[in-house]
DSSP file (Angstrom, degrees, kcal/mol; ACC not computed):
  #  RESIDUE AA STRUCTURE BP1 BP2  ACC     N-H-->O    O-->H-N    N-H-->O    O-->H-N    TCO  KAPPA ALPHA  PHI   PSI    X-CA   Y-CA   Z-CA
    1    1 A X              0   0    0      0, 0.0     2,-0.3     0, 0.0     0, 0.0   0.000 360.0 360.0 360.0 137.4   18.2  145.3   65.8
    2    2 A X        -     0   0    0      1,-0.1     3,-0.1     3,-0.0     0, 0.0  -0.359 360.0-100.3 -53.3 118.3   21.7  144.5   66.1
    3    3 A X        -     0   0    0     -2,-0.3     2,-0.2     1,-0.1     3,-0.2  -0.332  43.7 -95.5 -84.7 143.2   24.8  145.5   64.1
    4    4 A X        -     0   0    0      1,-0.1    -1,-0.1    73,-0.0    70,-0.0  -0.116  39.3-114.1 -53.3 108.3   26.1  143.8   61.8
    5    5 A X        -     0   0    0     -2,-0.2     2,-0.2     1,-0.1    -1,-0.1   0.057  33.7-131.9 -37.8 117.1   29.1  141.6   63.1
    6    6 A X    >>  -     0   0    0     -3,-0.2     3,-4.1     1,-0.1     4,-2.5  -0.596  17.7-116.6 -73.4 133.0   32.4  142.9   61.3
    7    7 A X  H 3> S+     0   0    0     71,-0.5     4,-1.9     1,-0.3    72,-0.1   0.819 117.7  56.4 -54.4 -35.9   34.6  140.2   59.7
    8    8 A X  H 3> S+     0   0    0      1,-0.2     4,-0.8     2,-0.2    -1,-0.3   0.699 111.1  48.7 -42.7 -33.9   37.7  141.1   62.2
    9    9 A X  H <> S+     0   0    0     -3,-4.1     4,-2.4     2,-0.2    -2,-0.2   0.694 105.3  59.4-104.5 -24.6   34.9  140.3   65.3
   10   10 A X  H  X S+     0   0    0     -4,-2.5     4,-1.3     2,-0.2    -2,-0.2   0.731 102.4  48.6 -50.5 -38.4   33.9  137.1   63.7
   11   11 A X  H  X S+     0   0    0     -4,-1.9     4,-1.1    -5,-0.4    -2,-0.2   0.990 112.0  50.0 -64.3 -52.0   37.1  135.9   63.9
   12   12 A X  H  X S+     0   0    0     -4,-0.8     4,-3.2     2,-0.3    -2,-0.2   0.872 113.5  48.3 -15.4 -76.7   37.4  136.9   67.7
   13   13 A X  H  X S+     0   0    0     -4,-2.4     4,-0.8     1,-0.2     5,-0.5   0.968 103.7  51.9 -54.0 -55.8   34.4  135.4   68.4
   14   14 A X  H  X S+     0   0    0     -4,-1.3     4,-3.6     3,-0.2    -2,-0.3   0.946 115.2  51.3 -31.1 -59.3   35.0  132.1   66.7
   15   15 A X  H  X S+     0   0    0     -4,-1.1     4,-1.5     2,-0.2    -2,-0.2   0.935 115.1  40.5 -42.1 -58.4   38.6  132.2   69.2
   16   16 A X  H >X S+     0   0    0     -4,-3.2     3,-3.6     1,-0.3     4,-1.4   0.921 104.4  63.3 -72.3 -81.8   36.7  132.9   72.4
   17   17 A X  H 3X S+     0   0    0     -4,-0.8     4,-1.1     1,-0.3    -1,-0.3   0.596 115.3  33.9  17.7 -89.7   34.2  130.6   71.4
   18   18 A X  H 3< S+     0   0    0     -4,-3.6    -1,-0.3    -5,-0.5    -2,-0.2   0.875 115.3  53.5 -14.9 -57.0   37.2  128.0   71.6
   19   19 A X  H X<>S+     0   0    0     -3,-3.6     3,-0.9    -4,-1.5     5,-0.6   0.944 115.3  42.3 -77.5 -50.3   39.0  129.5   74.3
   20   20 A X  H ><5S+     0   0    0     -4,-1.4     3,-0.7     1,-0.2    -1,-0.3   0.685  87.4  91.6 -76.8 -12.6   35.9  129.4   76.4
   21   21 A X  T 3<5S+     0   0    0     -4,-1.1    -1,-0.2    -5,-0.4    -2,-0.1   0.538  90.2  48.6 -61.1  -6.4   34.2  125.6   75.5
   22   22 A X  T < 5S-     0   0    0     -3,-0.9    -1,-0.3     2,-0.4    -2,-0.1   0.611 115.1-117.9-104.3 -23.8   35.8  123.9   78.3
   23   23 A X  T < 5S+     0   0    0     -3,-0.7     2,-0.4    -4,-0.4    -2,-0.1   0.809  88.4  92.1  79.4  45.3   34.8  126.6   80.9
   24   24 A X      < -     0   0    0     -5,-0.6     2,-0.8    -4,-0.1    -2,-0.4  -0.947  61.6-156.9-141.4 140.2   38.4  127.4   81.6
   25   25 A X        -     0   0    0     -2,-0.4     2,-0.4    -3,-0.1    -5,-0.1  -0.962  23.9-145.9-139.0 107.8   40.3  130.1   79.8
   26   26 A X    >>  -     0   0    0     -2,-0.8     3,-2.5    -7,-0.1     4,-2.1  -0.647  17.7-123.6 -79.8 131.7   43.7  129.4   80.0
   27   27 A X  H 3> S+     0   0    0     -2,-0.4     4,-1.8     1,-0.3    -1,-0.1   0.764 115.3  52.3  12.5 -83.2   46.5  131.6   80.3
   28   28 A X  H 3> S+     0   0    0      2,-0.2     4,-1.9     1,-0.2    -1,-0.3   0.748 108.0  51.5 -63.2 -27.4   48.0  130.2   77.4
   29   29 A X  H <> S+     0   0    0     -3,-2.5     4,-2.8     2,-0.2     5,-0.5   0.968 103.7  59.4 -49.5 -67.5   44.8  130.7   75.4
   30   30 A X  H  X S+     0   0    0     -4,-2.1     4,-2.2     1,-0.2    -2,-0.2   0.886 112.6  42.8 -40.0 -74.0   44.7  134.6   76.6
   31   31 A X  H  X S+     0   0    0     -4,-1.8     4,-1.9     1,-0.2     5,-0.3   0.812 106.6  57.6 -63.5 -54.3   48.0  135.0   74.9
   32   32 A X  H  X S+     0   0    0     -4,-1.9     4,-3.5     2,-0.2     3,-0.3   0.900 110.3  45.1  14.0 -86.2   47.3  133.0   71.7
   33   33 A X  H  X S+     0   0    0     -4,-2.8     4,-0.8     1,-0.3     5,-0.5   0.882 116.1  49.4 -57.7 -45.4   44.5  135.2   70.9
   34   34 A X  H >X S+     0   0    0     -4,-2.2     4,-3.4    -5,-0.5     3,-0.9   0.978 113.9  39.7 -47.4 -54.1   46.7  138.3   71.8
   35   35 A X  H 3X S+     0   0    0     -4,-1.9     4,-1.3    -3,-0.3     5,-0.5   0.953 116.9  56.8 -76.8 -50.7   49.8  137.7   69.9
   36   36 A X  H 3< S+     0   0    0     -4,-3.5    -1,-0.3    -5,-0.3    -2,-0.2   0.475 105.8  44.0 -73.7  -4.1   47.6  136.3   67.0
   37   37 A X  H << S+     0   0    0     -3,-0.9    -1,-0.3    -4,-0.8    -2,-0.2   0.663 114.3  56.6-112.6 -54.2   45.4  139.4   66.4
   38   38 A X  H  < S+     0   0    0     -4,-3.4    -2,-0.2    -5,-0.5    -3,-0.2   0.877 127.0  10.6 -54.2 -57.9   48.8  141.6   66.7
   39   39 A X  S  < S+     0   0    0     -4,-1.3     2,-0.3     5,-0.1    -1,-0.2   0.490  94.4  95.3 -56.7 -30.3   50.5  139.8   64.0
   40   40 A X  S >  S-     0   0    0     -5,-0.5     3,-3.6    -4,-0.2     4,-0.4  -0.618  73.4-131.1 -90.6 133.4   48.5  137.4   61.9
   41   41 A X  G >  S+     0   0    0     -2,-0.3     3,-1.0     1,-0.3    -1,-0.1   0.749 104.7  70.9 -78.5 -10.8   47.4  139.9   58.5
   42   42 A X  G 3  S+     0   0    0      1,-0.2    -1,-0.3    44,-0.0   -31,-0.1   0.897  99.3  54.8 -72.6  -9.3   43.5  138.8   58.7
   43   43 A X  G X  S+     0   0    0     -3,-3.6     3,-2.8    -7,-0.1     2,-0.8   0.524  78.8 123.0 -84.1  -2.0   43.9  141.1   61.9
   44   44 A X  T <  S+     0   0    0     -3,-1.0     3,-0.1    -4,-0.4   -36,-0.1  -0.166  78.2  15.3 -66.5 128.2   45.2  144.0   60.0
   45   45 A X  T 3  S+     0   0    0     -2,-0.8     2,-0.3     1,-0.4    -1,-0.3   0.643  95.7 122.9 103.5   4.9   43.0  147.2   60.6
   46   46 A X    <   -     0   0    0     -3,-2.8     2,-0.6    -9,-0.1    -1,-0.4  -0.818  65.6-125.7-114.7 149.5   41.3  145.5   63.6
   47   47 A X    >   -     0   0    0     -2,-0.3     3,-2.4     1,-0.2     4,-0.5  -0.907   8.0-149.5-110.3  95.3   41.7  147.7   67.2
   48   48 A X  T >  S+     0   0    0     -2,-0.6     3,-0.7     1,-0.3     4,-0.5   0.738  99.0  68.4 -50.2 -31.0   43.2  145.4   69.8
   49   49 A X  T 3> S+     0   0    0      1,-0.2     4,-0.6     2,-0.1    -1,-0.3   0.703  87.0  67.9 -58.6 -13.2   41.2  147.6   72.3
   50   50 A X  H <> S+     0   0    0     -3,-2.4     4,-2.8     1,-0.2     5,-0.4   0.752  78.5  89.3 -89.2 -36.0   37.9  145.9   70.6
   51   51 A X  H <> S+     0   0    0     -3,-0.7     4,-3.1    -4,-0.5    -1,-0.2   0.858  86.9  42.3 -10.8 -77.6   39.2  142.7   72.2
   52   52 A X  H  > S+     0   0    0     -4,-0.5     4,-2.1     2,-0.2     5,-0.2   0.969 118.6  46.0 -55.8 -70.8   37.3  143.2   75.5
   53   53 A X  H  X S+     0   0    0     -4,-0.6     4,-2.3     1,-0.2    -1,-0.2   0.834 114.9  44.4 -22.8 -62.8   34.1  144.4   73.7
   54   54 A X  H  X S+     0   0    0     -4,-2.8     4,-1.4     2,-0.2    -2,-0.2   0.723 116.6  44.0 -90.3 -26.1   34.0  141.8   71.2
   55   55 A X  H  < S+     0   0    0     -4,-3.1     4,-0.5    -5,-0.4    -1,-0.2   0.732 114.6  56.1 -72.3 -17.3   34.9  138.6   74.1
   56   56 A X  H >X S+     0   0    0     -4,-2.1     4,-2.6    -5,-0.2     3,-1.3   0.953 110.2  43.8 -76.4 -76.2   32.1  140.8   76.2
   57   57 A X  H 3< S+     0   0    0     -4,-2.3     4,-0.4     1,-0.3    -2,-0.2   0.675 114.0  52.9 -39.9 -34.0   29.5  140.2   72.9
   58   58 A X  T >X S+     0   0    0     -4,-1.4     4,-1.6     2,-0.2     3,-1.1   0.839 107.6  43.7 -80.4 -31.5   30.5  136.6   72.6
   59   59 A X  T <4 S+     0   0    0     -3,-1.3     4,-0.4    -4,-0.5    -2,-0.2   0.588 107.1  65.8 -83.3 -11.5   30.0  135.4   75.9
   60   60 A X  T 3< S+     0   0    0     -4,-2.6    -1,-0.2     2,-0.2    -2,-0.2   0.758 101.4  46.6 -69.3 -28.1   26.7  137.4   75.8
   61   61 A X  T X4 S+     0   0    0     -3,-1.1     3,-3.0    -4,-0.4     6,-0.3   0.771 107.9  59.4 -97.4 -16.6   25.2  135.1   73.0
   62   62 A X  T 3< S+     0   0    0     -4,-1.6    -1,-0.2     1,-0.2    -2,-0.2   0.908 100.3  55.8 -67.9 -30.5   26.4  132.0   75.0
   63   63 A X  T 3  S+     0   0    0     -4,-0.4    -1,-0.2    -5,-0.2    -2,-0.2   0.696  91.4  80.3 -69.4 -19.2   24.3  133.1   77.8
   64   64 A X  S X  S-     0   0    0     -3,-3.0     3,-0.7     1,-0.0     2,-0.3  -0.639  97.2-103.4 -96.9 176.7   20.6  133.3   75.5
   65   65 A X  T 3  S+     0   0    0      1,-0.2     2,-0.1    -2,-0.2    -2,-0.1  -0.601 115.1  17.3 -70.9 151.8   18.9  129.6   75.1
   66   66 A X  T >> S+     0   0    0     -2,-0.3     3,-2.1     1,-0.1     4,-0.9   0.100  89.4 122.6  86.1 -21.2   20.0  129.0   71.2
   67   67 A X  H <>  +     0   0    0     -3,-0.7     4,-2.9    -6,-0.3    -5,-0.1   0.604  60.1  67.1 -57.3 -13.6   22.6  131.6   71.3
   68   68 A X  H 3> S+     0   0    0      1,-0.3     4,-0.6    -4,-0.2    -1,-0.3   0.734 109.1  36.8 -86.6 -29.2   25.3  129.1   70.3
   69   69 A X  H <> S+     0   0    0     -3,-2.1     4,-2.1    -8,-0.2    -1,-0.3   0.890 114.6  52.5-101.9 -26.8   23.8  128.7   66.9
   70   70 A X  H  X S+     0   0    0     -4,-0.9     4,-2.2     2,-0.2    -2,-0.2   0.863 107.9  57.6 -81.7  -8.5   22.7  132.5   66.4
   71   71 A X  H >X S+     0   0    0     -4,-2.9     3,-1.2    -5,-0.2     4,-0.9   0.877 109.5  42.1 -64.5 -97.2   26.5  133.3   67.3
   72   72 A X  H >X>S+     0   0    0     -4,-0.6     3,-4.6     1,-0.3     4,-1.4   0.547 115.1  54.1 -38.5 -57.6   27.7  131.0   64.2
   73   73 A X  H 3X5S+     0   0    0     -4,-2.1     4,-2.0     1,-0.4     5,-0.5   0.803 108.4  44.1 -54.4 -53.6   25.0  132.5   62.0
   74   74 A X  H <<5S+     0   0    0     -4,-2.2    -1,-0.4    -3,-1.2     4,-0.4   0.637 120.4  42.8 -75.5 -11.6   25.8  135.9   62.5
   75   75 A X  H <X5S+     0   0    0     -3,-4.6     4,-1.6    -4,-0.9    -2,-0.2   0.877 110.4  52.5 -79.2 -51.6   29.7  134.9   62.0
   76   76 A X  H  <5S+     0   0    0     -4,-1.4    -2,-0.2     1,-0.2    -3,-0.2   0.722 115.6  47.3 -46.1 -22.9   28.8  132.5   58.9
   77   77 A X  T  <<S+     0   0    0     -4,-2.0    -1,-0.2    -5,-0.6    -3,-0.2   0.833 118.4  42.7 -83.7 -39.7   26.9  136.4   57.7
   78   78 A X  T  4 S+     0   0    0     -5,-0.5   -71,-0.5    -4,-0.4     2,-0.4   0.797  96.6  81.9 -64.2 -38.5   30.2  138.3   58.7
   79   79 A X  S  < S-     0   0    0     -4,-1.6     5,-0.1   -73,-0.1   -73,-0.0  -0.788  74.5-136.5 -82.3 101.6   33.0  136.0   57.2
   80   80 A X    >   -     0   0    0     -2,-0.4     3,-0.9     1,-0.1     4,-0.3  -0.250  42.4-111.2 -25.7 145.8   33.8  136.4   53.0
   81   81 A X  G >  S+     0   0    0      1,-0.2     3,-1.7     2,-0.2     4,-0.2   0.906 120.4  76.2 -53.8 -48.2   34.0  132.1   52.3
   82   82 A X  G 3  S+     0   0    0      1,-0.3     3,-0.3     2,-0.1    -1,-0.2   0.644  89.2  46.4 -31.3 -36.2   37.4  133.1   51.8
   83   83 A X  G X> S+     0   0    0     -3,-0.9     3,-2.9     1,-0.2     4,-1.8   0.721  87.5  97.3-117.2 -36.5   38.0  133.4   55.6
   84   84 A X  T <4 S+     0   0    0     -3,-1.7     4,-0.2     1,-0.3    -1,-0.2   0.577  84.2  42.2 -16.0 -67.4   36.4  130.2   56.5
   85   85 A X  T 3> S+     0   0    0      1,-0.3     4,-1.0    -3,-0.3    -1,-0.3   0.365 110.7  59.8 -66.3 -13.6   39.1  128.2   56.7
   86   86 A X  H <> S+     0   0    0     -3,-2.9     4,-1.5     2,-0.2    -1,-0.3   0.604 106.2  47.0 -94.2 -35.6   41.0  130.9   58.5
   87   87 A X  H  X S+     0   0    0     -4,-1.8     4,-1.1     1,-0.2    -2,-0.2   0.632 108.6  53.1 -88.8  -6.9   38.5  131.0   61.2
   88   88 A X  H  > S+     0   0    0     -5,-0.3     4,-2.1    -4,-0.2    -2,-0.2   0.769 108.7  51.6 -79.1 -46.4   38.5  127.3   61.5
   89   89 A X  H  X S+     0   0    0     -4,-1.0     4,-2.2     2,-0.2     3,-0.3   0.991 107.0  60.9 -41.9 -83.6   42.6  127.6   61.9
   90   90 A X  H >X S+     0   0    0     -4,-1.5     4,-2.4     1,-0.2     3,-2.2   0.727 104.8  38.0  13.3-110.3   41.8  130.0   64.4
   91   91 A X  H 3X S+     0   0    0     -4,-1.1     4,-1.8     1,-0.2     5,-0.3   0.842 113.1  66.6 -21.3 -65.7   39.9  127.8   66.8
   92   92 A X  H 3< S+     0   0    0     -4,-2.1    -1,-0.2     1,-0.3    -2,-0.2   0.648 104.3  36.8 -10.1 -60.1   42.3  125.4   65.9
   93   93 A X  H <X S+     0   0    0     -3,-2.2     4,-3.4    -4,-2.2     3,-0.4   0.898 113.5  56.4 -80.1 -48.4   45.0  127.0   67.4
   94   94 A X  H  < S+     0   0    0     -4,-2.4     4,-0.4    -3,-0.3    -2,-0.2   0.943 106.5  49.7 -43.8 -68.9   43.1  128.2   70.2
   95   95 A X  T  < S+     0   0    0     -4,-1.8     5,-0.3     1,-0.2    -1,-0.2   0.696 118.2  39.8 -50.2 -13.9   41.9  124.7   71.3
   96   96 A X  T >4 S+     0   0    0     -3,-0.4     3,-5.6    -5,-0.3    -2,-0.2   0.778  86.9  92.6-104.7  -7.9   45.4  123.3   71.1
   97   97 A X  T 3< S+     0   0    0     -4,-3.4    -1,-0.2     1,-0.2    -3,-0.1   0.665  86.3  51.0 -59.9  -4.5   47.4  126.3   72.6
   98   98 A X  T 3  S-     0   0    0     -4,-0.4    -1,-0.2     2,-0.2    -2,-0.1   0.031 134.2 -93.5-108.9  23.1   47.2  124.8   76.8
   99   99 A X  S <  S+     0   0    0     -3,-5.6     2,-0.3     1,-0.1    -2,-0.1   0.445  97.9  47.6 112.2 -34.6   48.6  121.7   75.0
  100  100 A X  S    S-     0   0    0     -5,-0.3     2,-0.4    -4,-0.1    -2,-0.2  -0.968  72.1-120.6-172.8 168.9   45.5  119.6   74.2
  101  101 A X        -     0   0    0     -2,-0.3     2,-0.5     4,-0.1    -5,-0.1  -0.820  33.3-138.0-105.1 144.6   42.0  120.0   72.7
  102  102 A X    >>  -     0   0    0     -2,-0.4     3,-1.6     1,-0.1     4,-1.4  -0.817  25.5-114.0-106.0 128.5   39.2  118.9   75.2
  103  103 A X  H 3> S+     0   0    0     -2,-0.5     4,-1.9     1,-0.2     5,-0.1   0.745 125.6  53.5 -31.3 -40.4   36.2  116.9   74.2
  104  104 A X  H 3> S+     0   0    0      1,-0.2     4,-2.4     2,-0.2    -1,-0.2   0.963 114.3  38.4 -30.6 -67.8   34.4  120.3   75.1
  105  105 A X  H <> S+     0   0    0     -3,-1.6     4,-1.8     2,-0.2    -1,-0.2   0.916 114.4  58.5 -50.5 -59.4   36.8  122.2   72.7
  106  106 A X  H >X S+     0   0    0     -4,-1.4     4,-1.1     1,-0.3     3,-1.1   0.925 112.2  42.2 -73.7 -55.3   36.6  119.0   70.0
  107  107 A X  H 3X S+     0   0    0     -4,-1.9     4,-1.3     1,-0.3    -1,-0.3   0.679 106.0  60.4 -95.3 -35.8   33.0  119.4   69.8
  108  108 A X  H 3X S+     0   0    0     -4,-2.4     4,-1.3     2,-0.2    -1,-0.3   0.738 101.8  53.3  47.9 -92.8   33.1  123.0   69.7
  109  109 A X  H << S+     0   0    0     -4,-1.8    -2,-0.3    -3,-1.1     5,-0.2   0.837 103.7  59.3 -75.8 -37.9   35.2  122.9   66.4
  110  110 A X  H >X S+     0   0    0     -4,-1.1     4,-1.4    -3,-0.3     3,-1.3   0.918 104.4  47.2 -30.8 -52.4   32.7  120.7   64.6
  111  111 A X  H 3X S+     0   0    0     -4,-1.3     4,-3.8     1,-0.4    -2,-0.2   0.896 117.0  44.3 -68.4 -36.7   30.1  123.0   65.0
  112  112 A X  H 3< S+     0   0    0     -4,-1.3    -1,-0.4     1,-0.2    -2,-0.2  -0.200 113.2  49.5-107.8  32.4   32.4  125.8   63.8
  113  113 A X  H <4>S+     0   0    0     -3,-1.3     5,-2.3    -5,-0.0    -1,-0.2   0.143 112.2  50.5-122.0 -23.6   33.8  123.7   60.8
  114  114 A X  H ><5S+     0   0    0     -4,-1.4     3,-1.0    -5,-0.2    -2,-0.2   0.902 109.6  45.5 -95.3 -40.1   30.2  122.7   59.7
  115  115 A X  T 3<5S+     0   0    0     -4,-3.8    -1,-0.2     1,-0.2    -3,-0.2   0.585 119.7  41.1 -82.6  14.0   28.4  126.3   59.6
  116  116 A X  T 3 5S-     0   0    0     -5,-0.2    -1,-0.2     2,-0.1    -2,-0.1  -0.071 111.7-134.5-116.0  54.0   31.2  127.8   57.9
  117  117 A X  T < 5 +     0   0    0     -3,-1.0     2,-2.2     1,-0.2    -3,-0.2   0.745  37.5 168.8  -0.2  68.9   31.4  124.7   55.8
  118  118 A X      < -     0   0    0     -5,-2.3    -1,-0.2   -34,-0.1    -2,-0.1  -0.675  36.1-121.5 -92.9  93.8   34.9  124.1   55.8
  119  119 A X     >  -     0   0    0     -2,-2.2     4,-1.4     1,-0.1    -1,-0.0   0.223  22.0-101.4 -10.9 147.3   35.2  120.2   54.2
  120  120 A X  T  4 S+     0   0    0      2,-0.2     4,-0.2     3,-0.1    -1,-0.1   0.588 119.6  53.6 -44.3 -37.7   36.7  117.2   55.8
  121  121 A X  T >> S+     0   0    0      2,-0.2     3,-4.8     3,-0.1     4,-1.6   0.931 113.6  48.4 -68.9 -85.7   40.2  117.3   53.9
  122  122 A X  H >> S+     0   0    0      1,-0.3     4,-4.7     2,-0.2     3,-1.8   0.937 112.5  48.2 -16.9 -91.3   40.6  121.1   55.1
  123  123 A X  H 3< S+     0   0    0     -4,-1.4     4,-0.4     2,-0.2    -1,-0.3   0.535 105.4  52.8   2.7 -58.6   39.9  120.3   58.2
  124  124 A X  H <> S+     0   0    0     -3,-4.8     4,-1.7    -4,-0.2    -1,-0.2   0.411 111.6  47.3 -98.5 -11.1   42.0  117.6   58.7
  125  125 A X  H << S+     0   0    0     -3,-1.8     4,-0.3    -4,-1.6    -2,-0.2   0.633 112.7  48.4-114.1 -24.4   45.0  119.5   57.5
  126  126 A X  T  X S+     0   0    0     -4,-4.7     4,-2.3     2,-0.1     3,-0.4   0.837 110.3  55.0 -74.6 -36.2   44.3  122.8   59.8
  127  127 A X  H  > S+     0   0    0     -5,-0.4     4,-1.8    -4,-0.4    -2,-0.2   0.919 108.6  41.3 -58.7 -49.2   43.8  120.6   62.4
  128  128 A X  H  < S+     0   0    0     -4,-1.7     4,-0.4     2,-0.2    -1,-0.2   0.414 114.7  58.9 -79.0  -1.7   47.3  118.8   62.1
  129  129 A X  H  4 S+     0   0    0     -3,-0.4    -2,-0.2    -4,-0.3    -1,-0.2   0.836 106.9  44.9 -32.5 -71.3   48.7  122.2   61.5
  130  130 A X  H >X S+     0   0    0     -4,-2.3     3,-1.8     1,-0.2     4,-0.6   0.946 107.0  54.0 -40.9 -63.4   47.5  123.2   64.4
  131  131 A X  H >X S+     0   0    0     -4,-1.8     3,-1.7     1,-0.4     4,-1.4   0.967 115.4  45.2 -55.0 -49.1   48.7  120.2   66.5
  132  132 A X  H 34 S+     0   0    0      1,-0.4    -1,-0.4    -4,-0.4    -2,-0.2   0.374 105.1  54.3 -97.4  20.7   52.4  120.8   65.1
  133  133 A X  H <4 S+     0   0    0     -3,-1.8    -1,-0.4   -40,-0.0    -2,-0.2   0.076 115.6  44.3-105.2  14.8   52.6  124.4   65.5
  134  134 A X  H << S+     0   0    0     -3,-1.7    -2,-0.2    -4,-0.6    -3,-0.1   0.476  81.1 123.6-114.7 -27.3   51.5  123.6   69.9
  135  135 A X     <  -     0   0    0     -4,-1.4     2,-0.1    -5,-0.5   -38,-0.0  -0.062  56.0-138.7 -74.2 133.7   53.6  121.0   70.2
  136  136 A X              0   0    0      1,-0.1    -1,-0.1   -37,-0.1    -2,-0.1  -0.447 360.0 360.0 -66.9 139.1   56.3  121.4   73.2
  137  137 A X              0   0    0     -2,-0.1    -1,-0.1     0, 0.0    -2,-0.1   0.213 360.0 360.0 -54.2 360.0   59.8  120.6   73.6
């Protein structure tokens, strides 16, 4: 039996999960995820060293047939409702950080906006968050 995903590695996964839907992990992605786990306070108490571990664990569940839905369950078990929307941001940010989000990526954030049932309105207003915190000069 498995241990139970910690909310700090739910988030993680949800990112890579992102980062990784196109099959490309950009650069700019890799740094995103860095800077955002050092700074952003839902990371606080979380071991940057866990990184590797926890991007290892996600790319493990992409690999069984189904794993793409028992990965959201076991974040959608991990995540307080409180954090939804925070792991939807997440993604968010992740899909727009090389600049644009890729139909891979768009579809991607559906799936991860509908099991942790983050609403249409929400949604629409992390998304365009998102979109204006990426945007280049």
């Amino acid at each position: 039996m498995a241990l139970k995903m910690s909310p700090h590695s739910a988030l993680v996964h949800v990112m890579v999960l992102t980062a990784c839907a196109d099959k490309e992990l950009a650069e700019q992605e890799i740094i995103l995820m860095s800077e955002m786990i050092r700074i952003l306070p839902a990371f606080r108490g979380y071991d940057l060293d866990d990184l590797s571990a926890d991007s290892e664990s996600c790319l493990g569940y992409l690999e069984k047939e189904e794993g793409l839905e028992e990965l959201m369950r076991d974040v959608a078990d991990a995540l307080p409702p409180r954090l939804a929307e925070t792991a939807y941001a997440l993604a968010c940010d992740v899909a727009a950080a090389d600049g644009e989000a890729s139909q891979p990526e768009l579809q991607v954030l559906m799936i991860i906006r509908q099991s942790l049932g983050v609403g249409r309105l929400p949604a629409a207003a992390i998304e365009r968050g998102s979109r204006a915190r990426m945007m280049a000069i």
